[in-house]
N, C-alpha and C positions, 0 to 999 in steps of 0.2 A: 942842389941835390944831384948826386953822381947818378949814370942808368942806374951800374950796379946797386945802387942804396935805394933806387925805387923800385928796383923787382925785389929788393927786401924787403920794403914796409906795404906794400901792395897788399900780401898774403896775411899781414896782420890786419892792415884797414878792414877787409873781409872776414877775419876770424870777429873784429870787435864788433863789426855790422852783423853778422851770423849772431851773437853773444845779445845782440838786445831785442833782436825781433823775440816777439813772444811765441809760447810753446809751438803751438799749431805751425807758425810760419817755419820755426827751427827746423821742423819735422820736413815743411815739403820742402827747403833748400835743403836737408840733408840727402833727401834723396839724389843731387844734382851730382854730390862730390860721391856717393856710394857705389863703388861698380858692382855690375850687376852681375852676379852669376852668369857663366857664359854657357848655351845652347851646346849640343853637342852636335858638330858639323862633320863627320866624316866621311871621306866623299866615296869609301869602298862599305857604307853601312846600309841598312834598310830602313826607313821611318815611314812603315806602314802605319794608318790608324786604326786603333783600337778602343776595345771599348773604356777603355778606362781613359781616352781623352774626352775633352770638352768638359761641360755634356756639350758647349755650344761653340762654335767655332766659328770663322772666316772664312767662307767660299772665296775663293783669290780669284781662281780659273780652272778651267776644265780644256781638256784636248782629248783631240780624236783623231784617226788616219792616219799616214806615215808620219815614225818618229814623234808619236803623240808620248810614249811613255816614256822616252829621254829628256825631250824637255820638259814632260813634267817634272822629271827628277830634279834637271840641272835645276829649275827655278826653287826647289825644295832645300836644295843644297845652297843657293845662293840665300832666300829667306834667311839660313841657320847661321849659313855663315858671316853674311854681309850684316845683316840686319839685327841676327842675334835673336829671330824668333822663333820659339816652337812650330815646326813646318810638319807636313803629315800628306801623305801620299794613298788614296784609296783609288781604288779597280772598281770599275763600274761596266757589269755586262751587259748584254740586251737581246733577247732572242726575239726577231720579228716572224717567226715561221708561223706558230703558232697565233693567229689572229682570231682567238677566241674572243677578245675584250671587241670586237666588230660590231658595231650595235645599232649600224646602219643599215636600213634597206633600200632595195630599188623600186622600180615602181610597182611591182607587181608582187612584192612583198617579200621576196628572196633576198639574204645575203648582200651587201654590196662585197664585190670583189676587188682583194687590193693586191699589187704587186707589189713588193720593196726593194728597192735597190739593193739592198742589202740584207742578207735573214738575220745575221749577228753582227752586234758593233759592240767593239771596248772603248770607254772611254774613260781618262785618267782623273780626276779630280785634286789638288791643289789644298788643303785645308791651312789655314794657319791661328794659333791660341790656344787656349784651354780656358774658357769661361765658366762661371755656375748658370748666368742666365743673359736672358737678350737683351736685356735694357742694364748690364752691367756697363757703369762709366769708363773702363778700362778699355771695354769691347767698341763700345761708340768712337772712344777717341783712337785708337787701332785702326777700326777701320775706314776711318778718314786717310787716315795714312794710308794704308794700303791701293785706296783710290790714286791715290798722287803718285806713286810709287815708279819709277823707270826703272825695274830691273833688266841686267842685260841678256838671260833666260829669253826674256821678252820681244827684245829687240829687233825689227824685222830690215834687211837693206831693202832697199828700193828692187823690185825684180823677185825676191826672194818669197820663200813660202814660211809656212809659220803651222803648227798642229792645233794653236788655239782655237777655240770652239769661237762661234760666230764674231770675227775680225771684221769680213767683208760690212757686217750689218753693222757693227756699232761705227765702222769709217763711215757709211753711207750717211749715220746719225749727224757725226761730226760735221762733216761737211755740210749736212743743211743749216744745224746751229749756226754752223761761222758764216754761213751767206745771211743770215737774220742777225748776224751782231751778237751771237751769243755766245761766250769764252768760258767750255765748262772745267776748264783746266784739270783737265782729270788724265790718267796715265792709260797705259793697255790694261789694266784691272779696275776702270773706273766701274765695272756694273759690281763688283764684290759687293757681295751681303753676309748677313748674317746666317747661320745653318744650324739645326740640329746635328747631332752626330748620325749618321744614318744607320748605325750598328746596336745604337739602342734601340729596344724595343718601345714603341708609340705612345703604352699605357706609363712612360715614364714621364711624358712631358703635360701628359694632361691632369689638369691642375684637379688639385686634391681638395675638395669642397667636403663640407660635412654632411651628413647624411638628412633627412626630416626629421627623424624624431633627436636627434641632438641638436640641431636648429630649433626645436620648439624648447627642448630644455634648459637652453639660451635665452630664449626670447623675454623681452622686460626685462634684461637684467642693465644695470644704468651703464655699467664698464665691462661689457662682454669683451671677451678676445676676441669674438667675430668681428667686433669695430675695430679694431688697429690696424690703423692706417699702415705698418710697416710688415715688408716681410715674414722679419726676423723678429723674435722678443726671447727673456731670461727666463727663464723657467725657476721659480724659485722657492715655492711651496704647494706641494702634492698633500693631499687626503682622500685616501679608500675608501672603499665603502664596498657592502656585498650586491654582485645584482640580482636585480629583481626586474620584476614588466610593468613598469608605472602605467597607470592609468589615468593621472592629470598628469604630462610630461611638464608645463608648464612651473609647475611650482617648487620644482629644483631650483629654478633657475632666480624664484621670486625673492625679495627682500624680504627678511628674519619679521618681522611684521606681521606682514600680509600672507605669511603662510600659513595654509589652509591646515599643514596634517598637525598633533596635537605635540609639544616640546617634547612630554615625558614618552612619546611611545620609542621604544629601541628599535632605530632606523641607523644603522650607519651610513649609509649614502646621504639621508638628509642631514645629517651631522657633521658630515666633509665639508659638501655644498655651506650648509653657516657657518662651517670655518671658516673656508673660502672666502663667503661674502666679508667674514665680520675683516678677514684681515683685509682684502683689497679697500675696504675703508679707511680703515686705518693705515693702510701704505701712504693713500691719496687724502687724507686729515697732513701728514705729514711731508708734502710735496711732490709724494714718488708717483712714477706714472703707472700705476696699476691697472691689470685686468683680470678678472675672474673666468673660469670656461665649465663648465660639468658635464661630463659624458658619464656614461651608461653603470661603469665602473669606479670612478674617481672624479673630483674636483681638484683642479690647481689654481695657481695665483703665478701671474706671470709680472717682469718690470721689464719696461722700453718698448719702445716700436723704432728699427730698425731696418735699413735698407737692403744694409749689406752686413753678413754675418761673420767675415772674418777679413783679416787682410793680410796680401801677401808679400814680404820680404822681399830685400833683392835678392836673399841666396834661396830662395825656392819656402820657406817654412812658413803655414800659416798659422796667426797670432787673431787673437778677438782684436773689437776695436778699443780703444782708450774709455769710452762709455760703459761698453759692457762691461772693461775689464773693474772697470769702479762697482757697478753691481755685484758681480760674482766675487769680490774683495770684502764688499759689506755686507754678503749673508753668506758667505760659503763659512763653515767651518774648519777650512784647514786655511786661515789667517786668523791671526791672532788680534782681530776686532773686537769693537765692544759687544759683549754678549747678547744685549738690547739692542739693535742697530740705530731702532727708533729715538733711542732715549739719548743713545751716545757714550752714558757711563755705565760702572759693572751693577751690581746689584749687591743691594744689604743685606744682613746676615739672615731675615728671616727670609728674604725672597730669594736668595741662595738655596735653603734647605728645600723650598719649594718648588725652584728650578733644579737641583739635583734629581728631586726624584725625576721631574718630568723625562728628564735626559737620561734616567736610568731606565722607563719605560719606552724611552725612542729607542736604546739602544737593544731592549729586547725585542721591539717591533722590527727592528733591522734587521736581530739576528734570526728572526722567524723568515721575513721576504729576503733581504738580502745577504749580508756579511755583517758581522761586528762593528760597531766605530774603533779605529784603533786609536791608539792610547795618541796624547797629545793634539788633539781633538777638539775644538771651540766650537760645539754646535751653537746654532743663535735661534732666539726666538721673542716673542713680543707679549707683552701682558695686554690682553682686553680689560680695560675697569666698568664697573656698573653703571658707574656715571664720569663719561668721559671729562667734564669740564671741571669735578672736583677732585677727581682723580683718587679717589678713595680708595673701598676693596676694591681685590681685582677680582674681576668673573671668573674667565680664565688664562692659560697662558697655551700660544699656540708657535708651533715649532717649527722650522723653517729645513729645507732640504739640509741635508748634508753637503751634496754640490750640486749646486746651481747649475742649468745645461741649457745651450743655447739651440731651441726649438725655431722653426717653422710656424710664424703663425697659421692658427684654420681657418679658412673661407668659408663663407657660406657658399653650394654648390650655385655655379652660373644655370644647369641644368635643370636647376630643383624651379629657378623661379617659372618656368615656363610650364610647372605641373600646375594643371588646373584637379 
């Protein structure tokens, strides 16, 4: 075989080994041959941050004193350019005049008095990424890299000065490690961590717990949403109800059974809630991974626990994952799935006429809360029977969103456990 005839068949050997790894494998060697959208690096631009980056980001480095905000720049410039990542440049002031936060006294109970070298300091800050959250896989394996990193921004000669914020102390580090044997191979950005955006406001990042009394409205129920494990979940069937100020909060939440108020009394909240319940059993009778939630106003039904709620392209666009997009595929009604999702086929002519009406009262429900269904349209929905193992009549038939939307699971508040 000639070179030339093996840098011909080289690129097939790889198309036919590409051609048999299965789907998932396809996917992450595709990512290898996909260029990535490129950064935009212009070296007469401004790439302040703002709020609309992150929320979470990479602390790289921070500078102060002379020529602290050139190189912060150049290293911002070199990130975008060299690296090909989203780089981001913040101003950080400091006024030490005012030393009202002083909360020291001397011995006689006055004030301690402090000088500062300085009343005001600017210092530049280095950000680099745009993540959703801190324990994002993308952000972890990023900022390993960025540990390792010799940019030449960075770079100090022997003799020379540098605006980097505490150099001296992390050499003093090194050097003891390397007299102990210790090799932390890390770059001039080995202390980078993870940040919040500092231009969001505070009430953004702290976590959204549900309140007591929709914690108790929860409580005992076998598939609460307050247990999933994940994140993210589908959102995939809503039911209203009017509110009211319960007085057993509990028994929203209880199974069709065991609840206390009486069938026939006209309750629409309690009506949702044993929608709710009866479908998430039935989701999970049929392998899906269902959860039930009831707040104050409405009960939903959710499917999946997931970690991460979308993903993103190499050219910038985010897409669900291949999970969800299976979900939202099998109940959303703009795909033209089977009507039943559960069952898999369409329906006979008398459950036809039964399922029209139902679909023609969602779609006046719609047109009261939201919009029309427009035409072309596969809403989907599920028959409850009276006795599930002979599958007889049907009880009733309960309807499933129009489209499925991918939520935020709710937490129980970390705060709340600590009320006694």
């Amino acid at each position: 075989m000639t070179r030339s005839t093996r840098f011909v068949c080289l690129p097939l050997i790889l198309l036919v080994e590409l051609i048999c790894q299965p789907p998932a494998a396809r996917a992450q060697i595709g990512k290898w041959f996909v260029p990535a959208a490129r950064v935009p690096a212009d070296p007469h631009a401004e790439y302040p941050l703002t709020e609309n980056n992150g929320p979470w980001l990479i602390m790289a480095a921070t500078f102060s004193g002379d020529g602290a905000e050139q190189q912060a720049r150049s290293l911002v410039l070199e990130f975008r350019r060299v690296y090909n990542l989203p780089a981001y440049l913040h101003k950080m002031a400091f006024d030490f005049s005012d030393d009202s936060s002083n909360q020291s006294l001397e011995g006689y109970g006055a004030p301690v008095r402090r000088r500062y070298r300085r009343e005001e300091e600017e210092q530049f800050a280095v950000l680099v990424g745009d993540f959703p959250a801190i324990d994002d896989p993308d952000a972890q394996h990023l900022l390993e890299r960025v540990k390792k990193m010799q940019p030449k921004a960075l770079q100090v000669e022997e003799g020379g000065k540098t605006a980097q914020s505490l150099v001296q102390v992390r050499a003093f580090q090194d050097a003891v490690l390397a007299r102990l044997g210790v090799d932390r191979r890390r770059g001039p950005m080995g202390q980078a961590f993870l940040a919040r955006n500092p231009l969001l406001p505070r009430e953004y990042f702290v976590p959204k717990g549900v309140d007591k009394l929709v914690a108790k409205m929860n409580q005992g129920v076998k598939h609460s949403l307050l247990d999933c494990p994940g994140k993210y979940t589908v959102q995939v069937a809503t039911f209203r109800g009017r509110t009211i100020l319960l007085t057993n909060a509990t028994e929203i939440g209880a199974p069709t059974r065991s609840r206390k108020r009486a069938k026939d009394q006209d309750d629409a909240l309690a009506a949702a809630a044993e929608n709710a319940h009866l479908l998430t059993e039935e989701l999970r009778a049929h392998g899906w991974e269902a959860y039930e939630f009831h707040d104050r106003t409405e009960s939903f039904v959710t499917i999946g626990s997931f970690d991460q709620g979308v993903r993103v392209l190499p050219d910038g666009r985010q897409v669900t994952t291949p999970a969800m997009q299976r979900i939202v595929e099998t109940f959303s009604a703009a795909y033209n799935t089977p009507a039943d999702p559960l069952s898999g086929i369409g329906n006979d002519p008398i459950t036809q006429r039964i399922v029209d009406q139902r679909e023609q009262e969602l779609n006046r429900t719609l047109q009261s809360q939201q919009a029309p269904v427009m035409a072309g349209l596969n809403p989907k929905h599920v028959k409850i029977f009276k006795d599930r193992r002979r599958k007889g009549d049907v009880e009733r038939f309960i309807p499933f969103d129009v489209y499925p939307k991918i939520i935020e699971a709710p937490k129980r508040s970390i705060s709340a456990a600590y009320v006694r």
